[in-house]
C-alpha positions as MATLAB code, in Angstrom:
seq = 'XXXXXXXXXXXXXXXXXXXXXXXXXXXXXXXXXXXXXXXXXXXXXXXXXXXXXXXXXXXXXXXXXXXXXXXXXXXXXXXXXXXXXXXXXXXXXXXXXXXXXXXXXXXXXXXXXXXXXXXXXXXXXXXXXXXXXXXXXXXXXXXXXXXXXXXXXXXXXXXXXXXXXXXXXXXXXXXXXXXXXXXXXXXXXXXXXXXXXXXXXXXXXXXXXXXXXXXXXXXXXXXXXXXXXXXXXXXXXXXXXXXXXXXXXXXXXXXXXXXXXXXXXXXXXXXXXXXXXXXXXXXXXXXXXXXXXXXXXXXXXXXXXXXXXXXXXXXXXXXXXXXXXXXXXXXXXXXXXXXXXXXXXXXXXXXXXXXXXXXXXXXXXXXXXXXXXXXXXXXXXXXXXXXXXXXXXXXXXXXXXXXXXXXXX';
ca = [
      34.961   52.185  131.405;
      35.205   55.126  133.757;
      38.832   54.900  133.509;
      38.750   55.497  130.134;
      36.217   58.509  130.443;
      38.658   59.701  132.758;
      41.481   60.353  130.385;
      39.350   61.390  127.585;
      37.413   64.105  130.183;
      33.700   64.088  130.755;
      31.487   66.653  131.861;
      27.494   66.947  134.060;
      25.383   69.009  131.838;
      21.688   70.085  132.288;
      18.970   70.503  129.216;
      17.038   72.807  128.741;
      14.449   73.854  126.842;
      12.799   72.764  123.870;
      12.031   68.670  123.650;
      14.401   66.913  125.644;
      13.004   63.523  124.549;
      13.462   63.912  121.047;
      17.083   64.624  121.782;
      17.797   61.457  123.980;
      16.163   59.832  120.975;
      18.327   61.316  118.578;
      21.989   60.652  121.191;
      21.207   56.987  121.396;
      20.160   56.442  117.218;
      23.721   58.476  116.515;
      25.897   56.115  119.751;
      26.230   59.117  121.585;
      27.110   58.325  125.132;
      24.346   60.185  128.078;
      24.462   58.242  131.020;
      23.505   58.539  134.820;
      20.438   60.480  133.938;
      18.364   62.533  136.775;
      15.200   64.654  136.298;
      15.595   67.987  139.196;
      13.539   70.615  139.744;
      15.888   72.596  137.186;
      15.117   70.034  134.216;
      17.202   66.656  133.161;
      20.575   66.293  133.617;
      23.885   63.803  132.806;
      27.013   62.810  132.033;
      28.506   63.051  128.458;
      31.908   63.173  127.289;
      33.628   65.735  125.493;
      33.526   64.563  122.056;
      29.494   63.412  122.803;
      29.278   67.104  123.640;
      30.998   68.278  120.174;
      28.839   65.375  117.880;
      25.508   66.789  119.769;
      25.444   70.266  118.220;
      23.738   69.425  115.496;
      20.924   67.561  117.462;
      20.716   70.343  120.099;
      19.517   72.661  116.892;
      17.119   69.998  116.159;
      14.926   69.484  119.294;
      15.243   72.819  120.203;
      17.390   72.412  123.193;
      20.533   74.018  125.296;
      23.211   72.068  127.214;
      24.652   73.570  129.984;
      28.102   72.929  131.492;
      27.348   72.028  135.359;
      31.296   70.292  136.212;
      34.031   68.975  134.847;
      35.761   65.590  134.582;
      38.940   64.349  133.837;
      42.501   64.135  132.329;
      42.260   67.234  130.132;
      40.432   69.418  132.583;
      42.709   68.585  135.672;
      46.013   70.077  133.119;
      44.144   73.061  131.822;
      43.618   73.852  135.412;
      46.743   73.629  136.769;
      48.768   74.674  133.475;
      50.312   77.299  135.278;
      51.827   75.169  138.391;
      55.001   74.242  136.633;
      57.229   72.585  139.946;
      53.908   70.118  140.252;
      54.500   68.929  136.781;
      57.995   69.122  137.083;
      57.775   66.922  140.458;
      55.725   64.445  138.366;
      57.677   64.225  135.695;
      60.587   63.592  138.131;
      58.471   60.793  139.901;
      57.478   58.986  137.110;
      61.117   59.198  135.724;
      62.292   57.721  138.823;
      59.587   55.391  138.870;
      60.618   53.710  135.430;
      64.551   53.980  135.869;
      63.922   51.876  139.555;
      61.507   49.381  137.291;
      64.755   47.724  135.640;
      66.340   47.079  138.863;
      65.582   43.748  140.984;
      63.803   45.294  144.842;
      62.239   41.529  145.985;
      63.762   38.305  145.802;
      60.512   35.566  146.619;
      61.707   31.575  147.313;
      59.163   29.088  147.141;
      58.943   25.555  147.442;
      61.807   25.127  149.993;
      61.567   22.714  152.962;
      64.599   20.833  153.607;
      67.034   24.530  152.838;
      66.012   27.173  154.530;
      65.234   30.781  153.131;
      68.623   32.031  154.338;
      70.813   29.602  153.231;
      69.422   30.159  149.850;
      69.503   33.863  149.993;
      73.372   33.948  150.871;
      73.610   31.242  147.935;
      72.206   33.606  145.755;
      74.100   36.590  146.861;
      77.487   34.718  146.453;
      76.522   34.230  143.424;
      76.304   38.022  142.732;
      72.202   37.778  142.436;
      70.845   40.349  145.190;
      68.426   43.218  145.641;
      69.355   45.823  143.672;
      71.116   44.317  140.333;
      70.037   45.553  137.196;
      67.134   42.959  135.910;
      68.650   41.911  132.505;
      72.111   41.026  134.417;
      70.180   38.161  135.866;
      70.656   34.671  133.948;
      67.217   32.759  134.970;
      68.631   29.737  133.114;
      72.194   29.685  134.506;
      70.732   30.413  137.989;
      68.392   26.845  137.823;
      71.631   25.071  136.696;
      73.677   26.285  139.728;
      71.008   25.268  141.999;
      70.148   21.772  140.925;
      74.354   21.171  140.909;
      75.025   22.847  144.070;
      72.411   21.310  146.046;
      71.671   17.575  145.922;
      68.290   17.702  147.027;
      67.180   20.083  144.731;
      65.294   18.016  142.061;
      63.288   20.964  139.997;
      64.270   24.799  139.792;
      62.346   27.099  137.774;
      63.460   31.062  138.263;
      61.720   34.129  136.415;
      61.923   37.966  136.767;
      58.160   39.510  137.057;
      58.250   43.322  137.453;
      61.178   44.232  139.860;
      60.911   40.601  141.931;
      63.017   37.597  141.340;
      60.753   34.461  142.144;
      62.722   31.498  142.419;
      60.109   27.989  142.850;
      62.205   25.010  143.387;
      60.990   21.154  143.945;
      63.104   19.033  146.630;
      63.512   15.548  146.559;
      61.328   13.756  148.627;
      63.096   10.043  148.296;
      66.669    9.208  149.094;
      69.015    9.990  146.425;
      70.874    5.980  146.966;
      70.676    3.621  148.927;
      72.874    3.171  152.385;
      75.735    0.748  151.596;
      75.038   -1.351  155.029;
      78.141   -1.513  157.924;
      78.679   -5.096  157.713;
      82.328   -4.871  160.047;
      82.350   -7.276  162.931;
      81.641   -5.235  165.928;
      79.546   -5.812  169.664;
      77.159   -3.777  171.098;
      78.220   -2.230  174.975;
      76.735   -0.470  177.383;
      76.483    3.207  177.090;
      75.698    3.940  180.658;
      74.737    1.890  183.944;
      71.020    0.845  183.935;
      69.046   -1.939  184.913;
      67.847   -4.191  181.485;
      63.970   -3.903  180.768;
      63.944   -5.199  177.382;
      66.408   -6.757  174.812;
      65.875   -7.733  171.155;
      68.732   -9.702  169.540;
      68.886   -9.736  165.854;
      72.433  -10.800  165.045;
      75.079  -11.844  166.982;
      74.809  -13.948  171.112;
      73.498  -12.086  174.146;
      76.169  -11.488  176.340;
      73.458  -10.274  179.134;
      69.370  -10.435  180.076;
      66.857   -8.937  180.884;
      66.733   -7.662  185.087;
      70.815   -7.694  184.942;
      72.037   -4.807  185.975;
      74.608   -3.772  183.522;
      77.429   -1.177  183.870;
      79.336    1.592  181.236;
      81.208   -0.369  178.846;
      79.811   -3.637  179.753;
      79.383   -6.054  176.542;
      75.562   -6.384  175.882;
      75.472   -8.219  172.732;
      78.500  -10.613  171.807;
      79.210  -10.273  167.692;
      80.343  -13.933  167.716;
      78.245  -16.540  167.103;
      79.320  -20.313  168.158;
      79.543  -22.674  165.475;
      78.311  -26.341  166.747;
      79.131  -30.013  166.115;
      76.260  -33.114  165.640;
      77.285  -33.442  169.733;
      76.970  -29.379  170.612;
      80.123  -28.759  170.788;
      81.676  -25.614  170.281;
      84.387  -25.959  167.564;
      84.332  -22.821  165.921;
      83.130  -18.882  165.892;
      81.825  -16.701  163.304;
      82.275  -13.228  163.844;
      79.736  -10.726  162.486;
      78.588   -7.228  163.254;
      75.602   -7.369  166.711;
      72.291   -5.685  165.679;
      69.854   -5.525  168.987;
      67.700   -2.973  170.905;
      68.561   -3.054  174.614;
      66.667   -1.208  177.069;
      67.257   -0.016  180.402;
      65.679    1.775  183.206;
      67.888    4.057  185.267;
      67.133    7.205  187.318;
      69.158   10.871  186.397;
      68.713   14.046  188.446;
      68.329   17.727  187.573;
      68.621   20.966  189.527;
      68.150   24.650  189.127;
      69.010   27.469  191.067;
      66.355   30.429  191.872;
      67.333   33.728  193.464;
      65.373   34.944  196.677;
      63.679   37.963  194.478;
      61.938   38.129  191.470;
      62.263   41.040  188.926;
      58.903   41.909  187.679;
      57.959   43.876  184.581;
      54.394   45.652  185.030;
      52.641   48.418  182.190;
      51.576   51.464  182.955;
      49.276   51.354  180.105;
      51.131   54.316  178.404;
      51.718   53.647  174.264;
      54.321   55.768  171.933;
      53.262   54.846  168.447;
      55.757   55.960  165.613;
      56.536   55.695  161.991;
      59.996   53.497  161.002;
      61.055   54.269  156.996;
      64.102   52.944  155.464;
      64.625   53.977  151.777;
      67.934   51.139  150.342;
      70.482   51.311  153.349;
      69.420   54.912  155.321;
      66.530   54.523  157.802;
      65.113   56.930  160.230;
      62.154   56.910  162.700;
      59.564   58.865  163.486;
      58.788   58.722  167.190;
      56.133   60.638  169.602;
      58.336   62.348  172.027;
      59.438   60.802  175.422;
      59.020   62.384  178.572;
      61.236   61.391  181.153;
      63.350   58.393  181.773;
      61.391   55.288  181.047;
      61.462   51.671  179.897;
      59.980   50.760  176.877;
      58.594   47.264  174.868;
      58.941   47.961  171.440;
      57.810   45.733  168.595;
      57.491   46.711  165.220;
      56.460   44.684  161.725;
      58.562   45.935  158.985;
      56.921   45.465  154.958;
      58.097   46.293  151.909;
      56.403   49.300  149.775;
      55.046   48.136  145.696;
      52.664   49.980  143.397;
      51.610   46.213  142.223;
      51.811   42.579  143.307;
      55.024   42.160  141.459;
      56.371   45.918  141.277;
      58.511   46.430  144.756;
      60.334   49.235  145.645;
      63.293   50.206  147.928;
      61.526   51.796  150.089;
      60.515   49.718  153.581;
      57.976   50.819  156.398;
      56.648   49.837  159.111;
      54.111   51.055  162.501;
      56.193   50.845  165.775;
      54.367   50.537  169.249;
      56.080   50.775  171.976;
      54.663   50.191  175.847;
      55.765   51.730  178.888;
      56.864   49.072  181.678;
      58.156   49.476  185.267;
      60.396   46.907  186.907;
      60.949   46.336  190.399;
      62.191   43.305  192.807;
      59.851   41.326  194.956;
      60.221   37.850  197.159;
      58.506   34.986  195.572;
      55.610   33.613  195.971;
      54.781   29.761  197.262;
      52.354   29.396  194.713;
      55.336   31.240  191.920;
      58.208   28.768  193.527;
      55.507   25.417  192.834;
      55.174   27.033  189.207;
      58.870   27.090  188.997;
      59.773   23.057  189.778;
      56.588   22.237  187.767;
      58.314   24.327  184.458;
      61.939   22.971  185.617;
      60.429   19.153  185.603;
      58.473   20.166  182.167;
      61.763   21.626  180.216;
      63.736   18.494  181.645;
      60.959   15.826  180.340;
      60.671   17.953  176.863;
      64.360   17.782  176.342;
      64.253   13.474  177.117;
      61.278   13.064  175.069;
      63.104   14.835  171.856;
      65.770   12.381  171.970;
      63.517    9.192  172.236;
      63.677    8.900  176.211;
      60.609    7.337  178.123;
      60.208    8.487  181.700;
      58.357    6.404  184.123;
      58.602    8.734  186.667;
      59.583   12.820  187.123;
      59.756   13.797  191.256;
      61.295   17.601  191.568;
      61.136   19.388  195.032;
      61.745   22.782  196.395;
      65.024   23.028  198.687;
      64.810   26.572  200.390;
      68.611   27.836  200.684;
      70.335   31.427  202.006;
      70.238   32.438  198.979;
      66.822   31.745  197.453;
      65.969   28.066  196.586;
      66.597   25.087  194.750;
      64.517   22.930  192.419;
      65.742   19.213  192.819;
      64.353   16.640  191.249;
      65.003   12.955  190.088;
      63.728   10.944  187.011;
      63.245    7.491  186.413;
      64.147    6.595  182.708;
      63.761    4.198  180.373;
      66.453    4.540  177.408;
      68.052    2.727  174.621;
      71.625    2.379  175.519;
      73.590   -0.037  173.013;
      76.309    1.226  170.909;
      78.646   -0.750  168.553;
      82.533   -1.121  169.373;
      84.807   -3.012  166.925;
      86.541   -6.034  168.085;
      89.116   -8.424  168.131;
      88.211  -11.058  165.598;
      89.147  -14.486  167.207;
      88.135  -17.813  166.073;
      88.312  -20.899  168.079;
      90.065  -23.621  166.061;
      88.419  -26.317  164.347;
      88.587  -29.873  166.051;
      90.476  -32.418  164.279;
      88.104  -34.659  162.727;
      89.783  -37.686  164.739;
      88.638  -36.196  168.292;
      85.203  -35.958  166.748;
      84.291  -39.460  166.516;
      86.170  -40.452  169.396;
];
C-alpha cells in the first residue's frame, strides 16, 4: 500500500482551526484516505495523499478548517525537485536502459538434480552445445536442449529445462536402477593367486579347490581348479567338465610402508595483521581493490566470490566478492619428539585409509621412527587380510571317457 502512495505522492499536513472532528467525519463518509493520525501541541496532524488533498476542499469550507503542508512524499515530489539535475536523469535513464537490454541475455546457468554427472561435465556439455552465459535468451531451445540430454547421457531418465529471468535452470532425474542386465562371463577359466599370502578363508562356489585353508600359496599359484571330475558308480574319474571357478579366497600377508622426514620443519605463524579488500569482475575484466601493503610480506588470502541479481532469478554480469588476507611468517625449526610420534601415527593412518578404501582388513599396523643423517624415517609393517583370486583362462582338456568294457570288468 505504501508503495503505491509512493508513486502517487503523499504529503503530513496539520489542521487547524475550526471543527476538526466534523471533518474526519466528513474524509471517511466521502473514502478519503487520513491515516497515521497524532494530536501535538500545535493541533492534529496526518498523512493524506495528493488527490485526498484536492477532493478535501470542499469539506475544509465546511467545518471551518485549514490544512497545512508540513512534508512531502513521493514519486512526483522527488522529480519536481530535482527537475533541473538533467545528467542524474540522464544516468537513470542510461541504467535502466542497460538494465532491460542485459534482461534478454542468459547471466546464470543453475543444474539441479545431478548425482551420478557432475556440475562440470554438464556445464562443458552445455557449452559445446553453444548454450553458455551470455547468449541471447530466445536463442535457447528448452525443448531441443532436454532431447540432447536424455540421448547423450544414458543415465539421464527425466530433463526438464526453462529460462526464468536471465537464469537457465536445468532439473534433470537420473536413473536410479540398472539400465540391463549383465550378460554373465560363463568362459571356462581358474582362479590364481594374485600375490603370496597365507589362506585364512576360502569359499568355493563352482569349480574344485586346488588349495586350503593354512597353505601358504604363492603369485600365480592355481587356487581354484575350473574343472570338475566327472565320476563312475566305482569313483572313478572318467571324465572332466570344464566351467568358469567362482570362489572368495582370503589371505593374510604382511606389506611395509615408509616415509621420509627432513631434520627441520618449516613453520607458518600469524602476526595477527588482516588486509581486507574488495574483488569485482564485470563479464571477463576484473580488478581488486586492496588496502595497501607495507613492506615485503607473506600473505593467506581467501576470498568467496558471488554473483550480483536485483531478484532471485534476475543475475547480472557483474561478480563480487570480500577478500581477507592474513599476514604469516615462516621460519625453519628441528622437530619435536612429540611432532615426529604425530608424524608415524598420520603415516600409519593415511596407509590404513588407503587399504580400507579398497576392501583391505588389517589385523595389525606397527610403524616406528628410524632417526637418519638426514632427518628420520617412518617404517612401519602391516599385517593384512585381502581377497586375492583372479580368473585366468585355460586350456580346456577333457580326460577321455572309459570304454564301457573296462567298466564292468
Amino acid at each position: 500500500m505504501m508503495t503505491a502512495r509512493w508513486w502517487k505522492g503523499y504529503v503530513l499536513v496539520r489542521l487547524r482551526g475550526g471543527e476538526p472532528e466534523r471533518f474526519l467525519n466528513l474524509c471517511r463518509s466521502r473514502g478519503i484516505e487520513l491515516w497515521d493520525l497524532q494530536i501535538t501541541e500545535e493541533g492534529c496532524q496526518g498523512l493524506m495523499t495528493v488527490p485526498g488533498i484536492l477532493a478535501s476542499r470542499e469539506l475544509q469550507k465546511k467545518s471551518g478548517i485549514r490544512l497545512r503542508v508540513l512534508k512531502r512524499f513521493g514519486l512526483p515530489f522527488f522529480l519536481r525537485k530535482n527537475r533541473k539535475r538533467k545528467a542524474f536523469f540522464a544516468g537513470l535513464a542510461v541504467c535502466l536502459s542497460l538494465l532491460y537490454s542485459l534482461s534478454f541475455f542468459i547471466w546464470d546457468i543453475q543444474i539441479e538434480g545431478n548425482r551420478k554427472y557432475s556440475e562440470d561435465t554438464l556445464i562443458r556439455y552445455l557449452d559445446g552445445q553453444g548454450i553458455r552465459c551470455g547468449m541471447i535468451r530466445g536463442r535457447v531451445d528448452c525443448e531441443g536442449l532436454e532431447d540432447s540430454l536424455r540421448s547423450d547421457f544414458s543415465e539421464i531418465t527425466w530433463v526438464s529445462a526453462q529460462v526464468s529471468g536471465t537464469r537457465l535452470v536445468v532439473k534433470i532425474k537420473e536413473n536410479e536402477a540398472l539400465l540391463e542386465i549383465p550378460v554373465p562371463d560363463t568362459e571356462p577359466c581358474d582362479i590364481v593367486a594374485e600375490k603370496d599370502g597365507v589362506i585364512t578363508d576360502m569359499i568355493v562356489r563352482s569349480g574344485t579347490p586346488a588349495a586350503a585353508v593354512g597353505d601358504r600359496v604363492t603369485a600365480g599359484q592355481v587356487l581354484i581348479r575350473g574343472m570338475v571330475p566327472v565320476t563312475d558308480d566305482s569313483g572313478a574319474v572318467v571324465a572332466e567338465h570344464p566351467v568358469r571357478a567362482d570362489g572368495d579366497v582370503t589371505v593374510r600377508t604382511t606389506q611395509t610402508y615408509r616415509r621420509e622426514f627432513g631434520r627441520w620443519k618449516t613453520v607458518e605463524a600469524m602476526t595477527g595483521r588482516v588486509r581486507l579488500g574488495l574483488f569485482v569482475r564485470v563479464g571477463n575484466v576484473s580488478f581488486r581493490l586492496f588496502s595497501p601493503d607495507s613492506g615485503k610480506s607473506s600473505w593467506k588470502t581467501s576470498m568467496e566470490e558471488r554473483q550480483l541479481r536485483l531478484t532471485e532469478n534476475f543475475f547480472l554480469p557483474v561478480w563480487w566478492g570480500l577478500i581477507r588476507s592474513r599476514e604469516y611468517v615462516s621460519y625453519e625449526r628441528l622437530y619435536t619428539e612429540e611432532e615426529k610420534e604425530r608424524a608415524a601415527a598420520r603415516t600409519a593412518e593415511e596407509f590404513a585409509e588407503n587399504l580400507e578404501r579398497k576392501g583391505v582388513q588389517i589385523e595389525e599396523n606397527n610403524a616406528r621412527i628410524v632417526e637418519t643423517d638426514s632427518g628420520f624415517l617412518v617404517e612401519g609393517s602391516a599385517v593384512l587380510r585381502e581377497p586375492i583370486g583372479e580368473s585366468r583362462k585355460m586350456e580346456v582338456s577333457e580326460i577321455p571317457a572309459v570304454e564301457e568294457n573296462d567298466r564292468t570288468e
